[in-house]
C-alpha positions as YAML, in Angstrom:
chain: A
units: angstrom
residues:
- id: 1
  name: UNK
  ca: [-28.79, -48.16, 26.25]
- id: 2
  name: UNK
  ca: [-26.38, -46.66, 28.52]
- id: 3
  name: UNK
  ca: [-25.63, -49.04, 31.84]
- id: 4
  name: UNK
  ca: [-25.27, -47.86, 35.42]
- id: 5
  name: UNK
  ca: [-21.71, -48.54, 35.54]
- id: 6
  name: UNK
  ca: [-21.15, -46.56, 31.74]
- id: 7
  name: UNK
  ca: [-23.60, -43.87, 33.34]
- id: 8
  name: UNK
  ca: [-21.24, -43.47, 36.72]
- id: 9
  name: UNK
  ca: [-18.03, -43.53, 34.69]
- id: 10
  name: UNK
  ca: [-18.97, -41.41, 32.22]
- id: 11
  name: UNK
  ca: [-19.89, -39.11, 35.24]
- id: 12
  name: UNK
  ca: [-16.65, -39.20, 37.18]
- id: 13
  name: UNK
  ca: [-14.50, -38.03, 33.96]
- id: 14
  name: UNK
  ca: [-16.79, -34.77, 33.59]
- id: 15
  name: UNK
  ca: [-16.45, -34.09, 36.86]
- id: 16
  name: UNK
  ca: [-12.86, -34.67, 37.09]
- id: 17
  name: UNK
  ca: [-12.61, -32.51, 33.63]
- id: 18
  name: UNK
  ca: [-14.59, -29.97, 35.30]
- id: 19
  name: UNK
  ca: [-12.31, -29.59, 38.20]
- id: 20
  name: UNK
  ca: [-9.72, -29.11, 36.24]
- id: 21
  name: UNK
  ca: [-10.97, -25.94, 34.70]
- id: 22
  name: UNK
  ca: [-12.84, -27.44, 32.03]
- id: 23
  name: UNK
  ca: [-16.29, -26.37, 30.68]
- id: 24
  name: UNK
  ca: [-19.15, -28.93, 31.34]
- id: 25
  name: UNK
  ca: [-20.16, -28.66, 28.01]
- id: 26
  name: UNK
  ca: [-17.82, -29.60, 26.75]
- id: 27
  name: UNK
  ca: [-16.48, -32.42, 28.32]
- id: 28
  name: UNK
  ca: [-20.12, -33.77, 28.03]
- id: 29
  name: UNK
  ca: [-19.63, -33.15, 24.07]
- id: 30
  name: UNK
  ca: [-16.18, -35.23, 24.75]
- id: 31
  name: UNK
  ca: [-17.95, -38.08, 26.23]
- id: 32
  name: UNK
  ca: [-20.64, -37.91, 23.52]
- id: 33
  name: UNK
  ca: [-23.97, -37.12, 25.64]
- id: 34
  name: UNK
  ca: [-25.61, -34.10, 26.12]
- id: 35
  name: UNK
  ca: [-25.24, -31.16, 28.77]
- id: 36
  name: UNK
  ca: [-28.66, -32.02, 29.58]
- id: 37
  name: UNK
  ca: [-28.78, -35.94, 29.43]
- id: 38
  name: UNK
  ca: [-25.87, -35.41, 32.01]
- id: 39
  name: UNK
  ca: [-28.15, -33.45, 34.23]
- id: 40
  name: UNK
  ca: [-30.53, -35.31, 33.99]
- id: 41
  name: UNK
  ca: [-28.12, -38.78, 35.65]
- id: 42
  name: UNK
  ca: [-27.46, -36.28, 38.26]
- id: 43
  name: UNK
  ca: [-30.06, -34.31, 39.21]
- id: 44
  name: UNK
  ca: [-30.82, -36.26, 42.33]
- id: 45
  name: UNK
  ca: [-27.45, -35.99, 43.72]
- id: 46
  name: UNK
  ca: [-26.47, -39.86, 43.01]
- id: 47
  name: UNK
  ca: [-26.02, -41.16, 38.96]
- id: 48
  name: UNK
  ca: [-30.06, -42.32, 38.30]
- id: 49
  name: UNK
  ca: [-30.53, -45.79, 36.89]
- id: 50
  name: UNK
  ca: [-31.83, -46.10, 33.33]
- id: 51
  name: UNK
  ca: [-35.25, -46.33, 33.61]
- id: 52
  name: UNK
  ca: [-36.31, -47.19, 30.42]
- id: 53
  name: UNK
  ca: [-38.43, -50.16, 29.60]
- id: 54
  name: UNK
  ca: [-35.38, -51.71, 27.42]
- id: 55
  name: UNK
  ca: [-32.57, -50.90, 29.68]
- id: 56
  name: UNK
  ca: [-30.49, -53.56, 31.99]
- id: 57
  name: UNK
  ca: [-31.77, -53.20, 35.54]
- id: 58
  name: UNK
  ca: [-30.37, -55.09, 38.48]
- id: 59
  name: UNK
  ca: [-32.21, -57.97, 40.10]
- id: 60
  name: UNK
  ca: [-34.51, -56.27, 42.91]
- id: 61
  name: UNK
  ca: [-33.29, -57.42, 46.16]
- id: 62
  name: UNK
  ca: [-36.48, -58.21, 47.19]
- id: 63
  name: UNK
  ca: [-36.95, -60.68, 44.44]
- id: 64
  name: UNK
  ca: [-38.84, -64.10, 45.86]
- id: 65
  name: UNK
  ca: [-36.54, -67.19, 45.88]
- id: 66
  name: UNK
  ca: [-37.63, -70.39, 43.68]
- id: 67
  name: UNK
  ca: [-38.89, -72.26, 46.80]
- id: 68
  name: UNK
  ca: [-40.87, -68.82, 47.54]
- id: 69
  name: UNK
  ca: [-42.27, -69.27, 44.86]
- id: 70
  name: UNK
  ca: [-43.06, -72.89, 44.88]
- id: 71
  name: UNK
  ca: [-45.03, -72.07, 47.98]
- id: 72
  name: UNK
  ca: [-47.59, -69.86, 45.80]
- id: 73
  name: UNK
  ca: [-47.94, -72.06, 43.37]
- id: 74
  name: UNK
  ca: [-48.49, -74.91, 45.96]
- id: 75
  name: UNK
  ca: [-51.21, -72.50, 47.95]
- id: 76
  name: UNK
  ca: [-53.40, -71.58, 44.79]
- id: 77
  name: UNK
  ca: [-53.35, -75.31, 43.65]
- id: 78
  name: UNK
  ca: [-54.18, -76.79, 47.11]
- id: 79
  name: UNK
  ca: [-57.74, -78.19, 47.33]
- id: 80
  name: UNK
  ca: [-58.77, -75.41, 49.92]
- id: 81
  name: UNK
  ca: [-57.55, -72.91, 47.64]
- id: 82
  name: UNK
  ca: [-57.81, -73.79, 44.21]
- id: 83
  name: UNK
  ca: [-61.75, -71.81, 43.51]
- id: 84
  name: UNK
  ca: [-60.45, -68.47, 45.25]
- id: 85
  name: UNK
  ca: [-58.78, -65.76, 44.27]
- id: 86
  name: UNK
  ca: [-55.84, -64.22, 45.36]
- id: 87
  name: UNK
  ca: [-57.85, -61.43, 46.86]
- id: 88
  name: UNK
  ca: [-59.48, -64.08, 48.94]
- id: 89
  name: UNK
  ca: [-56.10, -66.03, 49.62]
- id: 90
  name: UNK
  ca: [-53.97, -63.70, 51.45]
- id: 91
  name: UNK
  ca: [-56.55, -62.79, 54.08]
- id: 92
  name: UNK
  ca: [-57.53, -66.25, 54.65]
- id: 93
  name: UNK
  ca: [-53.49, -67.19, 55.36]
- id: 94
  name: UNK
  ca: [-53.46, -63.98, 57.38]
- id: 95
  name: UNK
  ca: [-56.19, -65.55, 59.55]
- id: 96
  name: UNK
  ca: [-54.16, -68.56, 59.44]
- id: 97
  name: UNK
  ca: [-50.76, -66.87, 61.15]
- id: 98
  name: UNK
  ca: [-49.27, -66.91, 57.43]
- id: 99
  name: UNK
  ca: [-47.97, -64.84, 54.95]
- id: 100
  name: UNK
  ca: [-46.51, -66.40, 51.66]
- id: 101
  name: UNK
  ca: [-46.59, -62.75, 49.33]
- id: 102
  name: UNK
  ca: [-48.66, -59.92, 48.87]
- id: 103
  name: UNK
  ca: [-51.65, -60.04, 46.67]
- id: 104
  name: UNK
  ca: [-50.25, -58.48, 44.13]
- id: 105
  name: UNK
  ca: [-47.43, -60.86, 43.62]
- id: 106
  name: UNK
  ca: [-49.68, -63.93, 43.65]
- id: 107
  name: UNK
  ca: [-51.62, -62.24, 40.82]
- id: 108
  name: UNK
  ca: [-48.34, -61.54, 39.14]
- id: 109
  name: UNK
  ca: [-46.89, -65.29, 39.25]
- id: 110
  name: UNK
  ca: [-49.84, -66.41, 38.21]
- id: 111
  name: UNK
  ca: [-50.51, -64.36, 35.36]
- id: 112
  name: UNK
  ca: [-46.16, -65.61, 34.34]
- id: 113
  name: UNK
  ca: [-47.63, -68.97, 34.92]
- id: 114
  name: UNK
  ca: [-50.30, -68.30, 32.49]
- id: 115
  name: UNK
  ca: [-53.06, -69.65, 35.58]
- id: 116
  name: UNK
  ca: [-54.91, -66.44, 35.88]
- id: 117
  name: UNK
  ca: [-58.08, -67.48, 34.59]
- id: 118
  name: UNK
  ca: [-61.18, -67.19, 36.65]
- id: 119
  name: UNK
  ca: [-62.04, -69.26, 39.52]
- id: 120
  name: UNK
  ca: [-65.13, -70.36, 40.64]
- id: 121
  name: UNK
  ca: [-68.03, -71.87, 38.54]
- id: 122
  name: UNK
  ca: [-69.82, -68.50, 37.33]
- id: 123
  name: UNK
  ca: [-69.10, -67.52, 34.40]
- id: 124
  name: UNK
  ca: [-67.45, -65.14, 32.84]
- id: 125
  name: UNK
  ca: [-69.62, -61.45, 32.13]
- id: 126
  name: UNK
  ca: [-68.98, -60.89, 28.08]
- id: 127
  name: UNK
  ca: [-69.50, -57.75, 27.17]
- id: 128
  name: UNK
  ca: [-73.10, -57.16, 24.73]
- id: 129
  name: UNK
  ca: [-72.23, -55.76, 21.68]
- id: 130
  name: UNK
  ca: [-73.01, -52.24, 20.01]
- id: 131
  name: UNK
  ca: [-75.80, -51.76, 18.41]
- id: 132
  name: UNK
  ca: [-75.15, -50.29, 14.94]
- id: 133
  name: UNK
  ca: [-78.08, -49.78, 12.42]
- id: 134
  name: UNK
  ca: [-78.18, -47.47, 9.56]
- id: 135
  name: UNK
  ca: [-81.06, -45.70, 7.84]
- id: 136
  name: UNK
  ca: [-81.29, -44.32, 4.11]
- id: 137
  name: UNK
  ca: [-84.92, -43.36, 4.20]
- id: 138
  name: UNK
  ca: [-87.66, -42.77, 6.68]
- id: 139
  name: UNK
  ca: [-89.43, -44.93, 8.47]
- id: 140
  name: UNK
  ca: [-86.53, -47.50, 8.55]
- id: 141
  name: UNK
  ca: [-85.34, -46.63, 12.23]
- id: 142
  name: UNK
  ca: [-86.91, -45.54, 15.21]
- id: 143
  name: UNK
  ca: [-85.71, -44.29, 18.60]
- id: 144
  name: UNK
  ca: [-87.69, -43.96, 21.88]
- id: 145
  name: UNK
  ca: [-87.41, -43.36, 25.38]
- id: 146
  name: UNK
  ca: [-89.58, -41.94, 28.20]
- id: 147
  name: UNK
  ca: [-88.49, -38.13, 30.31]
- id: 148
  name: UNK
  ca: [-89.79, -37.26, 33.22]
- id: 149
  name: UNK
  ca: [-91.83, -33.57, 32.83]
- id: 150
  name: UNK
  ca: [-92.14, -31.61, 36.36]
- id: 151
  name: UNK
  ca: [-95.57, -31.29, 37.45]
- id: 152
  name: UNK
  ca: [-97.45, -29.52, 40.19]
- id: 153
  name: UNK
  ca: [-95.62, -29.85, 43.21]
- id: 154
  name: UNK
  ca: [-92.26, -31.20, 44.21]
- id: 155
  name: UNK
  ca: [-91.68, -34.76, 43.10]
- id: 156
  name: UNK
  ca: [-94.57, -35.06, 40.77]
- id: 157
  name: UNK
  ca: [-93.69, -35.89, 37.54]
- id: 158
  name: UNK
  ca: [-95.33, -36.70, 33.80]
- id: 159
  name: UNK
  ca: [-93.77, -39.33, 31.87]
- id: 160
  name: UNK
  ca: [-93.16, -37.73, 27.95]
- id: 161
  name: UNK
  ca: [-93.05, -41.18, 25.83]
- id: 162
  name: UNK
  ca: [-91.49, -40.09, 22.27]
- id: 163
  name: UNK
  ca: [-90.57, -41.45, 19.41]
- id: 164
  name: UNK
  ca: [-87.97, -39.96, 16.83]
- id: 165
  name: UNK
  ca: [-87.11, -41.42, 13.04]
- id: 166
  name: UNK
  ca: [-83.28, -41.85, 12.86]
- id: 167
  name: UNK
  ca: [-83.15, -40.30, 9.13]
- id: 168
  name: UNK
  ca: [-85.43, -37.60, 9.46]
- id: 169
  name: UNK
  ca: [-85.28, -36.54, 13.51]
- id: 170
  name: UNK
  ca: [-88.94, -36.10, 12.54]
- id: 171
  name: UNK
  ca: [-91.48, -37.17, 16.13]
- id: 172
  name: UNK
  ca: [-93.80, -39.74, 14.46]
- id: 173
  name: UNK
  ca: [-95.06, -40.32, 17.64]
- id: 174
  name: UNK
  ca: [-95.57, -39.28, 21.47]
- id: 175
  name: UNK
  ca: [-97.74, -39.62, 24.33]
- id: 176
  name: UNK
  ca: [-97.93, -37.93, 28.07]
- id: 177
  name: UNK
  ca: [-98.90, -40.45, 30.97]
- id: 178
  name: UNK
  ca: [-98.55, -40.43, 34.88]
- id: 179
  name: UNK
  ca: [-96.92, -43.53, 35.26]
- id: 180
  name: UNK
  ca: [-94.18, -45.47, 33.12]
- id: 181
  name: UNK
  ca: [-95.78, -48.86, 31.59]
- id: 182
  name: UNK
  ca: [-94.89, -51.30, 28.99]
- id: 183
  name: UNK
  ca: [-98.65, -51.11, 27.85]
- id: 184
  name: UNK
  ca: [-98.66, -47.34, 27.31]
- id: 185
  name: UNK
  ca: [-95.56, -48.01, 25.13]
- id: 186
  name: UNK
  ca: [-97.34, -50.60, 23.10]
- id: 187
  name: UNK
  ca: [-99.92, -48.09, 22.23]
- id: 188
  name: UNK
  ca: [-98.01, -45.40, 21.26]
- id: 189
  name: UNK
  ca: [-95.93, -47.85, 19.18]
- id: 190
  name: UNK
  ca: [-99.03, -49.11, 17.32]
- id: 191
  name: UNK
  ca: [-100.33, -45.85, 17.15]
- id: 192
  name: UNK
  ca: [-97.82, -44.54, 15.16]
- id: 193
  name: UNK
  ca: [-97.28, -47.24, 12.78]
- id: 194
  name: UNK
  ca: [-100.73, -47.34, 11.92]
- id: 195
  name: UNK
  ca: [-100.31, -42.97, 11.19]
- id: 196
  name: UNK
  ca: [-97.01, -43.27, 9.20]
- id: 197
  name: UNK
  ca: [-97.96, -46.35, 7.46]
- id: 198
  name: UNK
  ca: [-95.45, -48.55, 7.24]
- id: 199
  name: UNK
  ca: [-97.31, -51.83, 7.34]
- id: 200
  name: UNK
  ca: [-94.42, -54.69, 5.47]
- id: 201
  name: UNK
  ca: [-91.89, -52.47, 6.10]
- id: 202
  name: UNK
  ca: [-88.85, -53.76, 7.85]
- id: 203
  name: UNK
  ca: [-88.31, -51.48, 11.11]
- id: 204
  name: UNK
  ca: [-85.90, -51.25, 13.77]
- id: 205
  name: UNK
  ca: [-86.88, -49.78, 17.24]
- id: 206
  name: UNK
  ca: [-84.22, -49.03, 19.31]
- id: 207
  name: UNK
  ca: [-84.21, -48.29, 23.18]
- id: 208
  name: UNK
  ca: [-82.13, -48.27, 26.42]
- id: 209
  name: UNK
  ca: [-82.88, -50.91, 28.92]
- id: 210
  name: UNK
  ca: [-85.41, -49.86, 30.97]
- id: 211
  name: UNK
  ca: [-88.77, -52.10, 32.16]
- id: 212
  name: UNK
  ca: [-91.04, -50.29, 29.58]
- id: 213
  name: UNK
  ca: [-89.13, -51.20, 26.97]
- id: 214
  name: UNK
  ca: [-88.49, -54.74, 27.87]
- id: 215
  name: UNK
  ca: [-91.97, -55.59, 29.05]
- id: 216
  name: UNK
  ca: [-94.08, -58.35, 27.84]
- id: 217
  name: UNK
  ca: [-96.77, -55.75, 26.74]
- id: 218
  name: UNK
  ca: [-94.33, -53.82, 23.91]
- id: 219
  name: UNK
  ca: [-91.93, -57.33, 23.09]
- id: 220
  name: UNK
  ca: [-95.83, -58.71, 21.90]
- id: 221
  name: UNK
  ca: [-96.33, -55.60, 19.98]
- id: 222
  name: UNK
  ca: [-93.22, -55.76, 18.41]
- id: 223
  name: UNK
  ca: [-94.02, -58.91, 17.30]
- id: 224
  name: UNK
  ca: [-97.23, -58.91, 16.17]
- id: 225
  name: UNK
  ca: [-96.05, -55.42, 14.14]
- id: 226
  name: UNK
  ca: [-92.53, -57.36, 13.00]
- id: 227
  name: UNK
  ca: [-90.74, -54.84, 14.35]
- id: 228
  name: UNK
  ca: [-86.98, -55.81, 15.22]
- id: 229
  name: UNK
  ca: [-86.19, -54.48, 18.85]
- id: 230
  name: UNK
  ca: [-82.93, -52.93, 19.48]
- id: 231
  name: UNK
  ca: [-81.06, -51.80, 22.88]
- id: 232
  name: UNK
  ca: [-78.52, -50.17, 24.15]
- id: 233
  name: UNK
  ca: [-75.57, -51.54, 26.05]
- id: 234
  name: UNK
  ca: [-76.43, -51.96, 29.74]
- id: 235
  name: UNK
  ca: [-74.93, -48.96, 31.58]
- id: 236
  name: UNK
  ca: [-74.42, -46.99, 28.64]
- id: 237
  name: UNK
  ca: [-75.90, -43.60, 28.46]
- id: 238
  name: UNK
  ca: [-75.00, -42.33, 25.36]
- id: 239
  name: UNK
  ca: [-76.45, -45.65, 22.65]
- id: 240
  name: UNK
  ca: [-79.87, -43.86, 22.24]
- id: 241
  name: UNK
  ca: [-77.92, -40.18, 21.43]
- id: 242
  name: UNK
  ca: [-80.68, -39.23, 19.17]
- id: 243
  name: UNK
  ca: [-83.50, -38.74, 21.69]
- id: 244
  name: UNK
  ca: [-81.30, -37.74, 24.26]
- id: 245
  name: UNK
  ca: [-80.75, -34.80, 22.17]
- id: 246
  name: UNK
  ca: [-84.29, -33.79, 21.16]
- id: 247
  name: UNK
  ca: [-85.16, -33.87, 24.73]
- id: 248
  name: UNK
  ca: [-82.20, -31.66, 25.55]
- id: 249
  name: UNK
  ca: [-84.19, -28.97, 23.04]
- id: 250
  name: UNK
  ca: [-87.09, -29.59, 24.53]
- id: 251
  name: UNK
  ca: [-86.33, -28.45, 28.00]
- id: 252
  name: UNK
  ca: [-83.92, -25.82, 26.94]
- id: 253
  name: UNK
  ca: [-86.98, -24.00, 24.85]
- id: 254
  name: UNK
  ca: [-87.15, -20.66, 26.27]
- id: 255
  name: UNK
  ca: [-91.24, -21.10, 27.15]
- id: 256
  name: UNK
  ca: [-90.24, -24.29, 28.63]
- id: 257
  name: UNK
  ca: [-91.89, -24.20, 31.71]
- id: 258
  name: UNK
  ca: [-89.34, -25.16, 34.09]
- id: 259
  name: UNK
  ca: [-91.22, -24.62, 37.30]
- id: 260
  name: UNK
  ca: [-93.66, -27.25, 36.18]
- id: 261
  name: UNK
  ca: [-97.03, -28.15, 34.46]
- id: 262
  name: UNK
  ca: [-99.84, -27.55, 36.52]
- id: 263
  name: UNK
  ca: [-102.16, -30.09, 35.11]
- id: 264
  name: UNK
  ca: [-101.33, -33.28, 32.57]
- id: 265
  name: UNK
  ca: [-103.57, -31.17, 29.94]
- id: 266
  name: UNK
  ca: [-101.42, -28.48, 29.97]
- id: 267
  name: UNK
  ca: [-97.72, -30.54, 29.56]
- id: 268
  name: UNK
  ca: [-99.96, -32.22, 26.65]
- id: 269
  name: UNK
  ca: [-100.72, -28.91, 24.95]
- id: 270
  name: UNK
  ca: [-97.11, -27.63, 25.56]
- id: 271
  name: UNK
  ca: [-95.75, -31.15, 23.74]
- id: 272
  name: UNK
  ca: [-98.08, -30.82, 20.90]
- id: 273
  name: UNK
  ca: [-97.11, -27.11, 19.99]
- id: 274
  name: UNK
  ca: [-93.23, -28.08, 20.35]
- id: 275
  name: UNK
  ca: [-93.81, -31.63, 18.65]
- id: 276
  name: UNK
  ca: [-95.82, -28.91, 15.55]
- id: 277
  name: UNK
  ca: [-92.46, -26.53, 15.87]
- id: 278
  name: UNK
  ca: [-89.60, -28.89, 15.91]
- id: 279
  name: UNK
  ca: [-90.86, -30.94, 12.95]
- id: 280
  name: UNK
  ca: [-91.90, -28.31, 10.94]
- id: 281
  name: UNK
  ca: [-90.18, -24.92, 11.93]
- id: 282
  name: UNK
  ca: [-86.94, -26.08, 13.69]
- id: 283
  name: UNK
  ca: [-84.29, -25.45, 11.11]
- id: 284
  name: UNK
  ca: [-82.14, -29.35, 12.31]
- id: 285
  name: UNK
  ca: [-78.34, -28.17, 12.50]
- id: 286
  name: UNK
  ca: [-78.03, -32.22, 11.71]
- id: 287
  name: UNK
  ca: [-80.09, -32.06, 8.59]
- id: 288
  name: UNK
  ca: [-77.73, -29.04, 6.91]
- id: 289
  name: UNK
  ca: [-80.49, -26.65, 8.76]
- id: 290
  name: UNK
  ca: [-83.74, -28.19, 7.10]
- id: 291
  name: UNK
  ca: [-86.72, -29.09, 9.12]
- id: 292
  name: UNK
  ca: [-87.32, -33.02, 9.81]
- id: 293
  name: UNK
  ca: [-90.73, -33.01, 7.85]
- id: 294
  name: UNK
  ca: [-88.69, -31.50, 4.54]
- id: 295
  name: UNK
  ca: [-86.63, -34.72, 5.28]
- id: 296
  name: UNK
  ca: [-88.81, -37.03, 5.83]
- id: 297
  name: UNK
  ca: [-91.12, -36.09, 3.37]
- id: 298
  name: UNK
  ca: [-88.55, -36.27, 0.68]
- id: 299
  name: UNK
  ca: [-87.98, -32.76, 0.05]
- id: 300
  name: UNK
  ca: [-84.17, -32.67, 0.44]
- id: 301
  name: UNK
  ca: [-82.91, -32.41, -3.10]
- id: 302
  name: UNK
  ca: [-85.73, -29.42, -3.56]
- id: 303
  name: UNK
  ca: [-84.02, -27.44, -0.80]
- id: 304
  name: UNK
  ca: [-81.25, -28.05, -1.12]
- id: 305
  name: UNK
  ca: [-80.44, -27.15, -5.12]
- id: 306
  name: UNK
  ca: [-82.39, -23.88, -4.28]
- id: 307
  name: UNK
  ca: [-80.09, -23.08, -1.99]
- id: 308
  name: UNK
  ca: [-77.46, -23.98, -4.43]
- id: 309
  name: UNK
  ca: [-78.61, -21.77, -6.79]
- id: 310
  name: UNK
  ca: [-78.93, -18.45, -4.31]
- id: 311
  name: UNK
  ca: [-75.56, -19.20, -2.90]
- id: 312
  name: UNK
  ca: [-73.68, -19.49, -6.95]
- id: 313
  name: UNK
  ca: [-75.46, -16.46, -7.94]
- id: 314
  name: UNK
  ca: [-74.23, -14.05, -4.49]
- id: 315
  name: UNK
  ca: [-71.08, -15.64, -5.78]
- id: 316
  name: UNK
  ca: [-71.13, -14.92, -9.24]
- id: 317
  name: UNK
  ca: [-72.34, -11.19, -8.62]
- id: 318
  name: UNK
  ca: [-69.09, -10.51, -6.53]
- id: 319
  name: UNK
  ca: [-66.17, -13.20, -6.75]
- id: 320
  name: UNK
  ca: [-63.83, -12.00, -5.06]
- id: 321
  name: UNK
  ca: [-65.52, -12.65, -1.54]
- id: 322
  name: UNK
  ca: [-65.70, -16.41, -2.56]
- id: 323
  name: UNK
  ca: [-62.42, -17.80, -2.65]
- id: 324
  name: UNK
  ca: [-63.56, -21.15, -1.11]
- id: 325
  name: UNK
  ca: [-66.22, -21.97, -3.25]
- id: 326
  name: UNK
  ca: [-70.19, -21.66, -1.61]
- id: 327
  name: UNK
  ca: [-70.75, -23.89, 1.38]
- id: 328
  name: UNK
  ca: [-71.23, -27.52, 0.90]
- id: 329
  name: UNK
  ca: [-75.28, -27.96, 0.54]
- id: 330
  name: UNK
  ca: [-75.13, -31.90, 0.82]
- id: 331
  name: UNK
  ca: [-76.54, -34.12, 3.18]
- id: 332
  name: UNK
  ca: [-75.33, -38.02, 3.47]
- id: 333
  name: UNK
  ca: [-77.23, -40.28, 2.26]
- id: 334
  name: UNK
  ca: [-77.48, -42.77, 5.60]
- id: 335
  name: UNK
  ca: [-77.45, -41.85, 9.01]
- id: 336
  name: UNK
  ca: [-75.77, -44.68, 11.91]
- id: 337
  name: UNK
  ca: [-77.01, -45.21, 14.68]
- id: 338
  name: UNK
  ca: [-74.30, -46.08, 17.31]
- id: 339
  name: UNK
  ca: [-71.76, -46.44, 13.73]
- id: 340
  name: UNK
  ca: [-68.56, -48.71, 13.93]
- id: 341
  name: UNK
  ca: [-64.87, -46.53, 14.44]
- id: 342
  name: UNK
  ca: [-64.10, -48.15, 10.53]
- id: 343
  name: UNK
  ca: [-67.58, -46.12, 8.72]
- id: 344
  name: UNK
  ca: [-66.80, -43.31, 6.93]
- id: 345
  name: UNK
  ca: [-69.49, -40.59, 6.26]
- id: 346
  name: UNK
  ca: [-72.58, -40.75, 8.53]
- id: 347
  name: UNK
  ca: [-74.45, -38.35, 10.42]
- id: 348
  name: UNK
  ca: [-74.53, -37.75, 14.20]
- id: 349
  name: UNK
  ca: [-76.64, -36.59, 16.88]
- id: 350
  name: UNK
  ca: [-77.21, -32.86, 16.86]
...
């Protein structure tokens, strides 16, 4: 670290060199700094300060004197004072006909005192953790949420209620209604664990925080089923990613009647032909291009080593085009759901 008084120094023998009818680089080689370190001190006209977190600084002028700073500590600690914060404090002397120190500085000398805890009697908003659950098989962890279909006429909307398996991305279950409820959800909930069944098997349904999935209707479900319930942070959009995205495909399907549904029949006989495509057509970029039914219905391996075997033979028959090897055919064996920065291999959301 180079001080002010080095800096200005340093300065006034270049530009004495200089004047003399020497080279500025090379008297800055002389003094051992660079042409452009010496630009740089005096670009602005004036030799600049160091301004480096490490460097020697002189003492602001403005600095507040001890019995300036007595007085804040004296204000925050006085019984009218002592449950407010310093955002409070400084107007309140301002109504007063006083000023001690900004806001800023009161926040400062009490965060050097170590004081700046919070004031007041409420208590301090923690933050809910992530929910993180992982899946090696079907029927181990669900997702669900509700979109709003356009109907008829501007304003009217159906409610699509869906459910997605984490592992597979397969729908096990959905439902079109014309108004959001915790009972419809317990129904479709039921519904599908009855068709997949998966009675004694440990499941995880996972949700954002909306009223259908917190009402009394589904939590009794839940429990009656021994289903574990799982949510998403509150004001997080992106904890249920999985069912964001399948609804994202939905609406960007190019029959996807954008203008709206005229009747509710009608967005139920759209769902039911994309709910028969996705699961068994759509080739899932997040399942190495299978369809969720081959996944969920344990057909992975089966695919997968045929593919294998097509993709060693084009190989075999002409080398030379190969030099990489044939493209990696394997899928992970979990998928995470909302999965911690320190897990290695998992799947995402595609």
């Amino acid at each position: 670290m180079i001080g002010t008084s080095d800096r200005k120094r340093a300065v006034r023998l270049i530009k004495e060199a200089t004047n003399a009818g020497a080279r500025t680089a090379s008297a800055c080689r002389e003094m051992g700094i660079s042409m452009r370190t010496f630009q740089r001190w005096t670009q602005e006209g004036d030799v600049r300060t160091d301004g480096r977190p490490g460097a020697d600084h002189p003492a602001p002028k403005n600095k507040l004197t001890p019995q300036e700073r007595q007085a804040v500590l004296d204000t925050v600690h006085s019984t009218a004072y002592r449950s407010l914060p310093p955002s409070q404090i400084v107007p309140a002397l301002a109504d007063e006909g006083r000023y001690i120190a900004s806001e800023s500085t009161f926040y400062r000398i009490l965060r050097e005192e170590g004081q700046q805890q919070r004031r007041g009697r409420s208590r301090t908003r923690k933050n809910q953790p992530l929910s993180t659950h992982c899946a090696t098989g079907p029927n181990q962890v669900w997702c669900w949420d509700i979109t709003w279909l356009p109907g008829p006429a501007k304003g009217v909307y159906y409610h699509l209620y869906l459910i997605l398996d984490l592992y597979s991305r397969k729908v096990v279950g959905w439902e079109i209604h014309e108004e959001e409820s915790s009972e419809q959800a317990a129904q479709l909930l039921h519904r599908a664990y009855l068709r997949e069944k998966i009675g004694g098997v440990s499941l995880v349904l996972h949700s954002d925080n909306g009223s259908p999935m917190k009402g009394a209707s589904l939590v009794e479900t839940l429990y009656r089923l021994g289903v574990v319930k799982s949510h998403s942070r509150p004001r997080v959009s992106n904890d249920n990613a999985y069912v964001e995205s399948i609804f994202r495909t939905c609406k960007y399907r190019p029959d996807y009647p954008y203008k709206g549904f005229a009747t509710l029949g009608d967005a139920r006989a759209w769902v039911l032909k994309f709910e028969n495509w996705y699961n068994t057509e759509h080739k899932h970029s997040g399942l190495k291009f299978m369809t969720p039914q081959q996944r969920h219905c344990g057909e992975t391996d089966h695919v997968m080593d045929n593919r294998k075997t097509v993709y060693e033979a084009a190989r075999a028959s002409n080398p030379r085009r190969w030099s990489r090897g044939i493209r990696d055919w394997n899928l992970p064996k979990s998928v995470w759901l909302n999965p911690e920065r320190d897990i290695g291999d998992f799947e995402v959301a595609a």
